[in-house]
VMD Tcl script that builds the backbone (N, CA, C; Angstrom):
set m [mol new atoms 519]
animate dup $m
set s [atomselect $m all]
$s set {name element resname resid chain x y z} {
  {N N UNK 1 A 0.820 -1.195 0.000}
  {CA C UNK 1 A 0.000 0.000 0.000}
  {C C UNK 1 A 0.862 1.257 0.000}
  {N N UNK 2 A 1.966 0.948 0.542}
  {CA C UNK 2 A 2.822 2.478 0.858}
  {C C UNK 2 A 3.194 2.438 -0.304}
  {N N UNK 3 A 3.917 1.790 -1.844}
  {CA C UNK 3 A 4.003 1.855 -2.901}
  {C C UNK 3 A 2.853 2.806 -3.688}
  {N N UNK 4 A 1.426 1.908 -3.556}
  {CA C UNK 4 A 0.644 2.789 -4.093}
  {C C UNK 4 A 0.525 4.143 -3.159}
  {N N UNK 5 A 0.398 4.498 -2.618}
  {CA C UNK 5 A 0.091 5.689 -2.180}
  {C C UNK 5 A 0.927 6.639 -2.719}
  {N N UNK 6 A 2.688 6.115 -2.613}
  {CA C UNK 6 A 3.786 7.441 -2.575}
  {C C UNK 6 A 3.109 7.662 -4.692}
  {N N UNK 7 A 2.897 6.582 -5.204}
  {CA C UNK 7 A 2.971 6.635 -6.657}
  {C C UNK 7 A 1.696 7.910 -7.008}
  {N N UNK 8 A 0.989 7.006 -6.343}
  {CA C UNK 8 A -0.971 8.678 -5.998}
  {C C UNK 8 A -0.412 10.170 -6.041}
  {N N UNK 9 A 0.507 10.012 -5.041}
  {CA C UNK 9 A 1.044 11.416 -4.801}
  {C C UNK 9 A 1.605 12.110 -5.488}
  {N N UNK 10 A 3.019 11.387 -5.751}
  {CA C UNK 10 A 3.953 11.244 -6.930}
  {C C UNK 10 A 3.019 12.301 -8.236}
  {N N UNK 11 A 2.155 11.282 -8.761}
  {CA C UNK 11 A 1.072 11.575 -9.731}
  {C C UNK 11 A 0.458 12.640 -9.738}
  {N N UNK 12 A -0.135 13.142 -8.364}
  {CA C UNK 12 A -0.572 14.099 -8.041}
  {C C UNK 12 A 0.378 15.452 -8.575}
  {N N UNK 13 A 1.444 15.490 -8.129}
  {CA C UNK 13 A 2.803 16.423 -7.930}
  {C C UNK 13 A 2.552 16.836 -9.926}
  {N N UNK 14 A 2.973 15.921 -10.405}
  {CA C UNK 14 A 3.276 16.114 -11.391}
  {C C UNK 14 A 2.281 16.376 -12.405}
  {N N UNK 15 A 0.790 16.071 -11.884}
  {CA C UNK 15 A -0.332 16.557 -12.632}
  {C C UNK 15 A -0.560 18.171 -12.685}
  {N N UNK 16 A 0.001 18.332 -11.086}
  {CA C UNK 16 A 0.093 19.797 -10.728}
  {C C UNK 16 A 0.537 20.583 -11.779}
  {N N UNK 17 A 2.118 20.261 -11.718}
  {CA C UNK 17 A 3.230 20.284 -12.416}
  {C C UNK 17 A 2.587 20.755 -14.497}
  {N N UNK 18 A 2.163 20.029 -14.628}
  {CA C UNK 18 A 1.956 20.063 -16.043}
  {C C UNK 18 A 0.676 21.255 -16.065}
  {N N UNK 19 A -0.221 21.416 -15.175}
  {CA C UNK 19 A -0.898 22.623 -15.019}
  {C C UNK 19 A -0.241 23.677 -15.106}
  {N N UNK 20 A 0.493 24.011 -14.429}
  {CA C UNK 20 A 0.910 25.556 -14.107}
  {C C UNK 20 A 2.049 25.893 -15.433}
  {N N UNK 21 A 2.725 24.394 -15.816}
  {CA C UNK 21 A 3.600 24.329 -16.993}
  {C C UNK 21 A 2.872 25.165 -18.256}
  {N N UNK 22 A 1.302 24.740 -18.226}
  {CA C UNK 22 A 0.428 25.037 -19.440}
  {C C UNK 22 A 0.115 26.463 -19.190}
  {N N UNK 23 A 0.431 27.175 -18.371}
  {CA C UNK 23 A -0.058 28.483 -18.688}
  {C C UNK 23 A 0.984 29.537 -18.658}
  {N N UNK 24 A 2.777 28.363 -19.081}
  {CA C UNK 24 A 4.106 29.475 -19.770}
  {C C UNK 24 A 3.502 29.151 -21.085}
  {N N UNK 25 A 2.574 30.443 -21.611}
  {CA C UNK 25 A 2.485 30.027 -22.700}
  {C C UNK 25 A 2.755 31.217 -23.654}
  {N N UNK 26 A 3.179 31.126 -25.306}
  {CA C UNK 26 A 3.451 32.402 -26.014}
  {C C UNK 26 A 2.258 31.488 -27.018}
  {N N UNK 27 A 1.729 32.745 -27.326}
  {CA C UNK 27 A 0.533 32.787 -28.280}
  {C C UNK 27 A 0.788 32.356 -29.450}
  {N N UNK 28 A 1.018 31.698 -30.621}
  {CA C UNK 28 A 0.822 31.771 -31.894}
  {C C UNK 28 A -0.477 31.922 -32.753}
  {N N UNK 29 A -0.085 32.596 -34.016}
  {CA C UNK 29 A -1.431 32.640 -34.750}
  {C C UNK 29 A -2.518 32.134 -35.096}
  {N N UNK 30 A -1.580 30.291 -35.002}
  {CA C UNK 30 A -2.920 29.083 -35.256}
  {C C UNK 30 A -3.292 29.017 -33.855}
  {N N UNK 31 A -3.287 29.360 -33.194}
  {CA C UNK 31 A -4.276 29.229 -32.030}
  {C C UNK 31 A -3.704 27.999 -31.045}
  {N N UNK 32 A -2.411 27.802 -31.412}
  {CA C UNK 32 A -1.510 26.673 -30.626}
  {C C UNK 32 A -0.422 27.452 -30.322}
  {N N UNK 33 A -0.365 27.528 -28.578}
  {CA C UNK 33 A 0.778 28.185 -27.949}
  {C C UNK 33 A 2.206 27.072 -27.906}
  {N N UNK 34 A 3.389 27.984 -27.780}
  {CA C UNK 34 A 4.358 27.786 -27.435}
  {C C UNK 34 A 4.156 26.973 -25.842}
  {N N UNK 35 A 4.085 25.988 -25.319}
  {CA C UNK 35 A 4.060 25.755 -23.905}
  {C C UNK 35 A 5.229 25.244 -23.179}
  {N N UNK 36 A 5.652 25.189 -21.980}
  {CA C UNK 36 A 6.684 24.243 -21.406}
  {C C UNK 36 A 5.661 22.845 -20.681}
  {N N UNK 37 A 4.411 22.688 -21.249}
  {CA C UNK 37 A 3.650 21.288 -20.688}
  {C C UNK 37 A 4.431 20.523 -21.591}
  {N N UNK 38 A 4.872 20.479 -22.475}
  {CA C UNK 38 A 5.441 19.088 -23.115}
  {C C UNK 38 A 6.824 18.476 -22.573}
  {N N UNK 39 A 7.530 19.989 -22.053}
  {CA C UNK 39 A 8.756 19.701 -21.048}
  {C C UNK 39 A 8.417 18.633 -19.770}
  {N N UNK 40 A 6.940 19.593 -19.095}
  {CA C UNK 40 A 6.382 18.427 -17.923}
  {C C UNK 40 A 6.186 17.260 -18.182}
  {N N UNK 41 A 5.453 16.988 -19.329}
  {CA C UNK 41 A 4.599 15.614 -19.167}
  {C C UNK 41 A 5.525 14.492 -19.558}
  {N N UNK 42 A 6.962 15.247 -20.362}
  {CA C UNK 42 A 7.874 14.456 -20.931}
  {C C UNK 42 A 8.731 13.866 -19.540}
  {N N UNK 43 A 9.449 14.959 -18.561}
  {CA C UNK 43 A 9.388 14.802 -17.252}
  {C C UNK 43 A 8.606 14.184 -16.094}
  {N N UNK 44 A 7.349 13.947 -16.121}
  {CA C UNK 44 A 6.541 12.919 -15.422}
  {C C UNK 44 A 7.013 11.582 -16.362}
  {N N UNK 45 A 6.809 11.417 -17.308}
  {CA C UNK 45 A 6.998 10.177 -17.963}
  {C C UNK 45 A 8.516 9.526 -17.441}
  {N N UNK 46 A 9.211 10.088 -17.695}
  {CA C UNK 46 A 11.072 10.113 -17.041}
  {C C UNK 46 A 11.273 9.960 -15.954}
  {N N UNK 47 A 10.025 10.240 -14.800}
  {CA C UNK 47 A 9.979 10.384 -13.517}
  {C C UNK 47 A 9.300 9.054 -12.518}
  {N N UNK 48 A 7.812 8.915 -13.427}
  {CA C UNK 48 A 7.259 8.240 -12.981}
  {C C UNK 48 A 7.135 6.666 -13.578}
  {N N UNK 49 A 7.582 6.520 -14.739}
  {CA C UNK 49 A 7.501 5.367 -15.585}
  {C C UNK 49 A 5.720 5.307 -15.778}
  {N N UNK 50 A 5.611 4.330 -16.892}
  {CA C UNK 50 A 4.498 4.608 -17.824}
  {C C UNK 50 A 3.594 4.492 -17.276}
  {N N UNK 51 A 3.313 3.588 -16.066}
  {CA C UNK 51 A 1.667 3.623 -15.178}
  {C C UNK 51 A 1.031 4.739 -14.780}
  {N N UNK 52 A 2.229 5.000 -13.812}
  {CA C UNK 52 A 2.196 6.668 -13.054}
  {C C UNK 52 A 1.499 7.348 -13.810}
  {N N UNK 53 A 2.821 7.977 -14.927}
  {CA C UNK 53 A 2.871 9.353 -15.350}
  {C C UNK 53 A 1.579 9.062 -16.634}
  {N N UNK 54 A 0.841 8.143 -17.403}
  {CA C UNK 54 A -0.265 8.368 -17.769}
  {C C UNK 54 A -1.580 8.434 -16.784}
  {N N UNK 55 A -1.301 7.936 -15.299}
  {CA C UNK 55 A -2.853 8.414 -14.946}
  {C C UNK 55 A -2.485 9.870 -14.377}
  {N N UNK 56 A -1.589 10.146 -14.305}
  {CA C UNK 56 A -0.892 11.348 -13.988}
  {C C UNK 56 A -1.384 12.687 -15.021}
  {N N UNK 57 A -1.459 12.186 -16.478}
  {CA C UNK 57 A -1.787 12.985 -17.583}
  {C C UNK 57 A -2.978 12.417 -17.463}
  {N N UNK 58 A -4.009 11.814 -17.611}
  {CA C UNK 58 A -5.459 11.089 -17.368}
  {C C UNK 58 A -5.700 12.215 -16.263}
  {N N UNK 59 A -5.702 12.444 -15.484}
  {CA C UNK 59 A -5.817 12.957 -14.364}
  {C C UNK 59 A -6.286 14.733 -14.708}
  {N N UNK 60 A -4.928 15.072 -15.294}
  {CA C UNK 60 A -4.831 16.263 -15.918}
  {C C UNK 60 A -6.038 16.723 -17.207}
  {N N UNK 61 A -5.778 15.899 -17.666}
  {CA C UNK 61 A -7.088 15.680 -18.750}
  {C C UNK 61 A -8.517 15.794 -18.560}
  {N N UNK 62 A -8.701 15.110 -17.327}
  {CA C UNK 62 A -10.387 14.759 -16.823}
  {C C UNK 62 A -10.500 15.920 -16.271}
  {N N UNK 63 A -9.406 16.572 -15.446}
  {CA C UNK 63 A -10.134 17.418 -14.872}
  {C C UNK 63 A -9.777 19.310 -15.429}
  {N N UNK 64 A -9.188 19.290 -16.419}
  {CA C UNK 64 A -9.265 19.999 -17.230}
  {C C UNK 64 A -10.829 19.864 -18.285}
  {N N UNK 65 A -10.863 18.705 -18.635}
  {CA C UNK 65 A -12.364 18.879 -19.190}
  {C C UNK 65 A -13.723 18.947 -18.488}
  {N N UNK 66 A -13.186 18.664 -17.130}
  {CA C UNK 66 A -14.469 19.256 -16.250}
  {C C UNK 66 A -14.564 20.308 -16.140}
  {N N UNK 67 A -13.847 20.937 -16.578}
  {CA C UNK 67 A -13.828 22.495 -16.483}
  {C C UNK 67 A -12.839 23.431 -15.380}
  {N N UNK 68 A -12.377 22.494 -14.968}
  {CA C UNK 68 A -11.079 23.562 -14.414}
  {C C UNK 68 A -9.994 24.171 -15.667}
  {N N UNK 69 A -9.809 25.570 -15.184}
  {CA C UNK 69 A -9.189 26.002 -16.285}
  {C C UNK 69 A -7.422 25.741 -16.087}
  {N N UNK 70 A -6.903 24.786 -16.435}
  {CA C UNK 70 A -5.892 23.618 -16.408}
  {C C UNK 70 A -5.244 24.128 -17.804}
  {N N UNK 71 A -5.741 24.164 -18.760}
  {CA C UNK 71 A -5.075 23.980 -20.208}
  {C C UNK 71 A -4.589 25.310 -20.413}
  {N N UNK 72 A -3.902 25.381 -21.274}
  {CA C UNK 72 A -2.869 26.408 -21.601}
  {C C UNK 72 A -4.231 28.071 -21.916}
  {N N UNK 73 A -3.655 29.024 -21.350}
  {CA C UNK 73 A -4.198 29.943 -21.394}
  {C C UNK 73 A -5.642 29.602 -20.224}
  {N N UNK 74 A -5.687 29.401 -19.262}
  {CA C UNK 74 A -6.532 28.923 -18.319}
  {C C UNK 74 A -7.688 28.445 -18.879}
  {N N UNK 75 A -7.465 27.778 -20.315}
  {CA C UNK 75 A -9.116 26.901 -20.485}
  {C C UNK 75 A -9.487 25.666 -20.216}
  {N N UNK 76 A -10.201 25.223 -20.099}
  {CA C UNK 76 A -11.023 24.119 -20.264}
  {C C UNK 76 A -12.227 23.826 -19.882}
  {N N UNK 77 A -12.856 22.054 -19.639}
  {CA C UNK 77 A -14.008 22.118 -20.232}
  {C C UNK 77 A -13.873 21.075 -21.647}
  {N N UNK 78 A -15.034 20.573 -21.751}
  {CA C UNK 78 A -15.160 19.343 -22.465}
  {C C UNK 78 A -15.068 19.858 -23.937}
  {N N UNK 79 A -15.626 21.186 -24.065}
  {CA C UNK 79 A -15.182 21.626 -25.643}
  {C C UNK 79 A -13.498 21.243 -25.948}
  {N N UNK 80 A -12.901 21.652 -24.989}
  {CA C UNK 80 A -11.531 21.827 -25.369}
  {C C UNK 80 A -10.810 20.531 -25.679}
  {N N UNK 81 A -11.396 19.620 -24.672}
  {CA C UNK 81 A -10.938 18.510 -25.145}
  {C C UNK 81 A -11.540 17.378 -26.273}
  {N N UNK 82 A -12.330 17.309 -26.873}
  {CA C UNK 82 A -13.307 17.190 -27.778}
  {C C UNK 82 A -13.658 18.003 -28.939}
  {N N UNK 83 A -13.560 19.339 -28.879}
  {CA C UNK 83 A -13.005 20.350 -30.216}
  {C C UNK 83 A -12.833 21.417 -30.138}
  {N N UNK 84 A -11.881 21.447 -29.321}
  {CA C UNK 84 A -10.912 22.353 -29.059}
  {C C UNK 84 A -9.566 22.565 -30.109}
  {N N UNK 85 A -8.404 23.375 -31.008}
  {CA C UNK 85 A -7.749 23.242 -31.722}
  {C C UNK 85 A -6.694 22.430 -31.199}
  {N N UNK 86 A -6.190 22.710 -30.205}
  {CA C UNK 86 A -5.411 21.362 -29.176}
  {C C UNK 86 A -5.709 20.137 -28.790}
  {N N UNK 87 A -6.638 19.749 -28.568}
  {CA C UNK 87 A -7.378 18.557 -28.305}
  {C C UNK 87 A -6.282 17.412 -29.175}
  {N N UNK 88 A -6.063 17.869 -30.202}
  {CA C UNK 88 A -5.236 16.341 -30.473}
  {C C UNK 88 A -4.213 16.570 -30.040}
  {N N UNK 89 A -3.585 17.419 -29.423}
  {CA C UNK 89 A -2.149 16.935 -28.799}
  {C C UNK 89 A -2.505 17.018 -27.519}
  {N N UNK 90 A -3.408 17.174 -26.795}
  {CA C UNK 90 A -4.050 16.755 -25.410}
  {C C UNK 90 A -3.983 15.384 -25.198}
  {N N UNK 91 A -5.054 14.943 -26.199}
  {CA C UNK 91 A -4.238 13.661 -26.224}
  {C C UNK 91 A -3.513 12.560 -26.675}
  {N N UNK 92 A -2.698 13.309 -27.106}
  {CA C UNK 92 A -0.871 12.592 -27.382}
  {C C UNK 92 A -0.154 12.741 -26.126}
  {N N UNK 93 A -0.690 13.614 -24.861}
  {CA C UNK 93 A 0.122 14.333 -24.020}
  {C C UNK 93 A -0.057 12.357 -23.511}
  {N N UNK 94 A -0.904 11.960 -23.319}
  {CA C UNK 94 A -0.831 10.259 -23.137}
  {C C UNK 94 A 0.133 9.300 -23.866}
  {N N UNK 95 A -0.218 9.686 -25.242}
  {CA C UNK 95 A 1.378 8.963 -25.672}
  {C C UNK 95 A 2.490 9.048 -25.423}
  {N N UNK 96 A 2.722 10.522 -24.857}
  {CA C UNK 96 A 4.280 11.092 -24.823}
  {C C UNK 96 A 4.570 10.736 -23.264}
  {N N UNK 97 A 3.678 10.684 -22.243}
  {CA C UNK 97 A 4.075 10.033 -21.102}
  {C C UNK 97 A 4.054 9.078 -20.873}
  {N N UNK 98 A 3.469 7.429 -21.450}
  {CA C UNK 98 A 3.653 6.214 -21.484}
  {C C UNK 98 A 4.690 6.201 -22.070}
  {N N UNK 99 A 5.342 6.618 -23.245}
  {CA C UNK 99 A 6.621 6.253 -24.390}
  {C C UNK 99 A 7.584 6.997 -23.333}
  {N N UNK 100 A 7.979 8.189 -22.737}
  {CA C UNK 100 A 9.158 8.574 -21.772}
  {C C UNK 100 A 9.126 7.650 -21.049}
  {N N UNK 101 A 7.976 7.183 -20.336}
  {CA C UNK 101 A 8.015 6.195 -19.411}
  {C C UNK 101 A 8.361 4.354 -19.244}
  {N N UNK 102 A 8.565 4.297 -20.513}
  {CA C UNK 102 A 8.888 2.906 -20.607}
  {C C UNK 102 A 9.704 2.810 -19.971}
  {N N UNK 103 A 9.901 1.094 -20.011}
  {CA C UNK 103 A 11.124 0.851 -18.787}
  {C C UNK 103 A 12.339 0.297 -19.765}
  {N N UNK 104 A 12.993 1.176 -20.311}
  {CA C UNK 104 A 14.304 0.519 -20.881}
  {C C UNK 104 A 15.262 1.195 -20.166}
  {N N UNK 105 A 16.217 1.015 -19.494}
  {CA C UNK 105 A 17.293 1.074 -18.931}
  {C C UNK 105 A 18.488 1.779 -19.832}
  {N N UNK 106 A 18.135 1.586 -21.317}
  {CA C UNK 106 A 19.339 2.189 -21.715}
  {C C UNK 106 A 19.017 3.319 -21.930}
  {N N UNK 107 A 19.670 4.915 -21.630}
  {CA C UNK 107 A 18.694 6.257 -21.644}
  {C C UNK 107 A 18.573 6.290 -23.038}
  {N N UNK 108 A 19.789 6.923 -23.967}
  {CA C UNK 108 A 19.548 7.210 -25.184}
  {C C UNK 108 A 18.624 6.005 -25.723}
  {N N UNK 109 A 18.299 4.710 -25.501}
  {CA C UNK 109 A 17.217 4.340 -25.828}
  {C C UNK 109 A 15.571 4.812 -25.788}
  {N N UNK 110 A 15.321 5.335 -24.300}
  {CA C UNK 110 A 14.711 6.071 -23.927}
  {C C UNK 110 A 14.223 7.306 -24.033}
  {N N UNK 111 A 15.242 7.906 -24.627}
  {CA C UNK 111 A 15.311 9.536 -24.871}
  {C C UNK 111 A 14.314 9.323 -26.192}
  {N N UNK 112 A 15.101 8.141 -27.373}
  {CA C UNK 112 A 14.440 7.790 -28.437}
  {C C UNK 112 A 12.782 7.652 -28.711}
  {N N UNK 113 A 12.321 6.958 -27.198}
  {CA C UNK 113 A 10.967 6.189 -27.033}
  {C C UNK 113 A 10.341 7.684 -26.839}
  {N N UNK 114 A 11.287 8.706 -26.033}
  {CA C UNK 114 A 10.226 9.839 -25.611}
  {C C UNK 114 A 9.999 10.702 -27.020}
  {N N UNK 115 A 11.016 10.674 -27.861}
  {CA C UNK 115 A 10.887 11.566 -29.312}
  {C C UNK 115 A 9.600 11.039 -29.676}
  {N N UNK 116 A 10.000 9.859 -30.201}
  {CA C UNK 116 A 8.836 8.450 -30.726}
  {C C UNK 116 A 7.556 8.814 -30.485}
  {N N UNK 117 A 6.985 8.963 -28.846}
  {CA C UNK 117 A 6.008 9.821 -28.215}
  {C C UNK 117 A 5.530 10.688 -28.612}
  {N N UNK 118 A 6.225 11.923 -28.583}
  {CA C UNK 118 A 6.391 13.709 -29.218}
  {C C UNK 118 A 5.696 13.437 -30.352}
  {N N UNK 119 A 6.322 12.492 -31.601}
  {CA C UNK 119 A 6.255 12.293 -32.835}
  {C C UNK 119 A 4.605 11.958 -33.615}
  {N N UNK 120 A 4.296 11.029 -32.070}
  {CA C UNK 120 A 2.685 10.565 -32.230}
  {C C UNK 120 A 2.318 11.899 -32.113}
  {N N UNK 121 A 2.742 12.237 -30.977}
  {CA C UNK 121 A 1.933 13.560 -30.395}
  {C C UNK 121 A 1.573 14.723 -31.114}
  {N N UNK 122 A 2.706 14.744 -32.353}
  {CA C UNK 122 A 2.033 15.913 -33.031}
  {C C UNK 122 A 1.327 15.573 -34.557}
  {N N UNK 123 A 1.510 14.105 -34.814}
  {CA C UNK 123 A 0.689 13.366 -35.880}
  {C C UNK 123 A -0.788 13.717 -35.478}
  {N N UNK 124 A -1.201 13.454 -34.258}
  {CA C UNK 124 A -2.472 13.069 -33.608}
  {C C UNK 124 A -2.924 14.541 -33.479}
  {N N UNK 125 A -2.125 15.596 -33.343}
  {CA C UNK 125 A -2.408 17.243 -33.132}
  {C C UNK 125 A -3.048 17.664 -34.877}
  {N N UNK 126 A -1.820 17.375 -35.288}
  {CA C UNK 126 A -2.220 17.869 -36.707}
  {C C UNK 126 A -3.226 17.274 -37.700}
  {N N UNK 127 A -3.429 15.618 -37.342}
  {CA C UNK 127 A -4.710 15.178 -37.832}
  {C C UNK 127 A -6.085 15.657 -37.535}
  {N N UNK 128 A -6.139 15.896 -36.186}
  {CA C UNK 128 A -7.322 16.738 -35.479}
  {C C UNK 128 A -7.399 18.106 -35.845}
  {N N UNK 129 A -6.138 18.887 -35.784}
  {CA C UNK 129 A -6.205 20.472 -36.302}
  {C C UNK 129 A -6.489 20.532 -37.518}
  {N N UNK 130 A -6.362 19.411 -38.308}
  {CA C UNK 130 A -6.896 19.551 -40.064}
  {C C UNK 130 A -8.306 19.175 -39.832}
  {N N UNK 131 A -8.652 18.054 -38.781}
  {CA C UNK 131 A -9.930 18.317 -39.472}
  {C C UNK 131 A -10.795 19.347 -38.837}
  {N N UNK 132 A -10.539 19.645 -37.466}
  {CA C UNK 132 A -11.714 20.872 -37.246}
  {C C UNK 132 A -11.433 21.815 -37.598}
  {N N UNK 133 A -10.392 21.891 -38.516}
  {CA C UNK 133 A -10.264 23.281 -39.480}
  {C C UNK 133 A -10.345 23.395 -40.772}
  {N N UNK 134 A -10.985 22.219 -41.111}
  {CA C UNK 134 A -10.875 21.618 -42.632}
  {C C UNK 134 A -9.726 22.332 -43.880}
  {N N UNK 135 A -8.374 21.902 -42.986}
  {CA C UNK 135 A -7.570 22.097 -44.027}
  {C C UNK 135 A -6.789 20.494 -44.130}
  {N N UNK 136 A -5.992 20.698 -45.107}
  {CA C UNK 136 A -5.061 19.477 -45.472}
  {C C UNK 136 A -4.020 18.960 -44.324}
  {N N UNK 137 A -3.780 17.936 -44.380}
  {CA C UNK 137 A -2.427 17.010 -43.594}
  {C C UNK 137 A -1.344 18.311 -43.793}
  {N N UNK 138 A -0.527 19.012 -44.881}
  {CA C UNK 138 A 0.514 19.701 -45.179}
  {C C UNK 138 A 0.341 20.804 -44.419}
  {N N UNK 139 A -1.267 21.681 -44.578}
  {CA C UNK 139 A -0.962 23.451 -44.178}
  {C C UNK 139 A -1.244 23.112 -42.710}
  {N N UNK 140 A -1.645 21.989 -42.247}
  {CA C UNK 140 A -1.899 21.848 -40.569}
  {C C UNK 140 A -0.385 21.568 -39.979}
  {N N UNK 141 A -0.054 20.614 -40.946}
  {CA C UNK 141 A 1.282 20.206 -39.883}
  {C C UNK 141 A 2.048 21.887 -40.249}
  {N N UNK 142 A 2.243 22.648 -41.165}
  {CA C UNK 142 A 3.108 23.896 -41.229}
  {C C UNK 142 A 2.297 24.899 -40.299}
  {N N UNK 143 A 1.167 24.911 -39.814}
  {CA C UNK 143 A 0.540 25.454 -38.600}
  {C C UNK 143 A 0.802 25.129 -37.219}
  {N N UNK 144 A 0.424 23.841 -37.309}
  {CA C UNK 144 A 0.872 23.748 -35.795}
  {C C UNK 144 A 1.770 22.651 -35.123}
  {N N UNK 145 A 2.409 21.994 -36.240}
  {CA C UNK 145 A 3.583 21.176 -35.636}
  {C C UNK 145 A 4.856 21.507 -35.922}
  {N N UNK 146 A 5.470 21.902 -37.303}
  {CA C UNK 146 A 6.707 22.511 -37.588}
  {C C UNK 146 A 7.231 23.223 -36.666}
  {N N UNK 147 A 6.298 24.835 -36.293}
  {CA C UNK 147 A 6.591 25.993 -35.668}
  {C C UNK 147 A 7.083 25.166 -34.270}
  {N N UNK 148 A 6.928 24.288 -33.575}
  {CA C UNK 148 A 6.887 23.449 -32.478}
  {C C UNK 148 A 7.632 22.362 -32.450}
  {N N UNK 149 A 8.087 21.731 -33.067}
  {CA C UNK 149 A 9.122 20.499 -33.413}
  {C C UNK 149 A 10.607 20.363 -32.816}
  {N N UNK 150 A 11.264 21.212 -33.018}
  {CA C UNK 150 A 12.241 21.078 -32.497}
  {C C UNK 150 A 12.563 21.406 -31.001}
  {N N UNK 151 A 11.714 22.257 -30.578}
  {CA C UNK 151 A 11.391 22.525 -29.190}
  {C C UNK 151 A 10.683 21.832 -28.320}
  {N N UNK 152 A 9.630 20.585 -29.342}
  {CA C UNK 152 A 9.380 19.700 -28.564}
  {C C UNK 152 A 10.500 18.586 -27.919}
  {N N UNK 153 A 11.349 18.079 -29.109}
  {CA C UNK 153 A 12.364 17.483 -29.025}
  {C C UNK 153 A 13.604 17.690 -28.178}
  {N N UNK 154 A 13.905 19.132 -28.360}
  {CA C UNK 154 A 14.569 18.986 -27.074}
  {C C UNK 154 A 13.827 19.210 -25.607}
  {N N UNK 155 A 12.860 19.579 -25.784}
  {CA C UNK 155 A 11.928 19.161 -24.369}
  {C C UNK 155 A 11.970 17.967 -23.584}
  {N N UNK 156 A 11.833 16.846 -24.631}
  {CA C UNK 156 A 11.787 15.263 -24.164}
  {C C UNK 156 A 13.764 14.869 -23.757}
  {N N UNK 157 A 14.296 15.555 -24.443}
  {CA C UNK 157 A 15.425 15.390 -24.327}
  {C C UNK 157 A 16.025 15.774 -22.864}
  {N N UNK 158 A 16.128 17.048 -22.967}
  {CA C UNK 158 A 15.746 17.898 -21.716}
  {C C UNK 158 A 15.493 16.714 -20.211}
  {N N UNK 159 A 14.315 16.743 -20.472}
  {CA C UNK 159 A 13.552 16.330 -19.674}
  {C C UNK 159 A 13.902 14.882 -19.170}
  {N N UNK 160 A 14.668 13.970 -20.079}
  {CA C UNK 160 A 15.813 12.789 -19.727}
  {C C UNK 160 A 16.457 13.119 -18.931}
  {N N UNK 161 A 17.297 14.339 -19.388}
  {CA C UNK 161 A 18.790 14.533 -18.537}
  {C C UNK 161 A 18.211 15.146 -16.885}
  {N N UNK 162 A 17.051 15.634 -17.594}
  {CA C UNK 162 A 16.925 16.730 -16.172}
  {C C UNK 162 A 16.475 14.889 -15.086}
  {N N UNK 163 A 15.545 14.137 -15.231}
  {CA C UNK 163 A 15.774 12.903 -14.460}
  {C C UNK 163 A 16.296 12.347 -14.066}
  {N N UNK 164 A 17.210 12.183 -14.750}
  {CA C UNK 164 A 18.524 11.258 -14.179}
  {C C UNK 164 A 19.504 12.297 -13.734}
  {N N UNK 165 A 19.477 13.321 -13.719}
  {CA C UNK 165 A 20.784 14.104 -12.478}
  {C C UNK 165 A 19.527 14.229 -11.027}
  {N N UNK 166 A 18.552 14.232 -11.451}
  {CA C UNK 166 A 17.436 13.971 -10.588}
  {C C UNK 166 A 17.526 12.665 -9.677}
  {N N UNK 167 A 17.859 12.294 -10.304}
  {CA C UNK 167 A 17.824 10.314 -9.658}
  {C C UNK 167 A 16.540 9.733 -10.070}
  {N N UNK 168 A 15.781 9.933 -10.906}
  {CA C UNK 168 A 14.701 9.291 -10.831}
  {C C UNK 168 A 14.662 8.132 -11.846}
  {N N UNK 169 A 15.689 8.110 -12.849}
  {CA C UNK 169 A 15.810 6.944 -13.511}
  {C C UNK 169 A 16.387 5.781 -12.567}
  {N N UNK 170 A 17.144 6.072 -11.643}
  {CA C UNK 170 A 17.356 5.003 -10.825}
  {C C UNK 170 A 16.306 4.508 -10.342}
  {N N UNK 171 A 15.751 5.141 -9.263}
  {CA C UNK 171 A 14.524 5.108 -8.684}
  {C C UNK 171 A 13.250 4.232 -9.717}
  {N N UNK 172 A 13.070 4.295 -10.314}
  {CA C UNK 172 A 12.016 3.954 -11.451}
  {C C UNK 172 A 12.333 2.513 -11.501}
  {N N UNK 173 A 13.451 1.957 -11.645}
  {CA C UNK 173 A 13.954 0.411 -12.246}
  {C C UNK 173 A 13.531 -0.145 -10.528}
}
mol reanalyze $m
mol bondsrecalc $m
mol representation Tube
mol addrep $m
């Protein structure tokens, strides 16, 4: 029981964590901010390994669509997550913390699994941003995944190293 509990908490911390992350945000034109939540959730994943850190983002999710204003620029609410212009990388924010979170031991393996993550994460953004904006696969991903790509990447990257000087890759195995 003391396992589950510290993990509840743990979860808790870092659900926090990805809240307050979502509202460093810089505005862009498509209506998808610059955020440091992908730094967090990439960091819960690194932190908590894949059980955790997705009910951790589950967590974040539900109660952002209940309407606590959780999501970047203090929104949410079930529009946002359901058709909202973010909504598909809301939830990728699930892929990208199960994939950091796997349990491979070798990091740069890991670092790989968290890109891998990112990678869904903005497939699943830009499929959704094309269609509730009825534009194409091309002018969505040059809207709202390009401008964001490399900053996601080193986010997940980031967010490796920052764990393990952390100790939490130890901790995790």
């Amino acid at each position: 029981m003391k396992g589950v509990s510290r993990g509840m908490i743990r979860a808790g911390v870092f659900c926090a964590l990805i809240a307050v992350c979502s509202q460093v945000a810089l505005p862009l034109p498509a209506g998808i901010p610059i955020t440091l939540q992908t730094l967090a959730v990439a960091l819960c994943g690194y932190s908590l390994g894949w059980k955790w850190a997705s009910a951790a983002v589950a967590v974040y999710l539900l109660l952002g669509g209940i309407g606590l204003p959780l999501y970047s620029g203090f929104a949410g609410g079930f529009g946002w997550l359901f058709g909202g212009p973010t909504a598909g990388f809301l939830w990728g924010f699930l892929v990208v913390a199960a994939c950091c979170g796997l349990p491979l031991k070798n990091r740069p393996l890991s670092v790989l699994a968290g890109i891998g993550g990112m990678l869904a994460c903005h497939l699943l953004g830009v499929v959704w941003y094309g269609q509730i904006t009825a534009q194409g696969l091309w002018p969505s991903f040059l809207a709202v995944s390009m401008p964001y790509l490399l900053k996601d990447v080193l986010c997940v990257a980031f967010a490796a190293w920052l764990a393990n000087k952390l100790g939490f890759f130890k901790k995790r195995y």
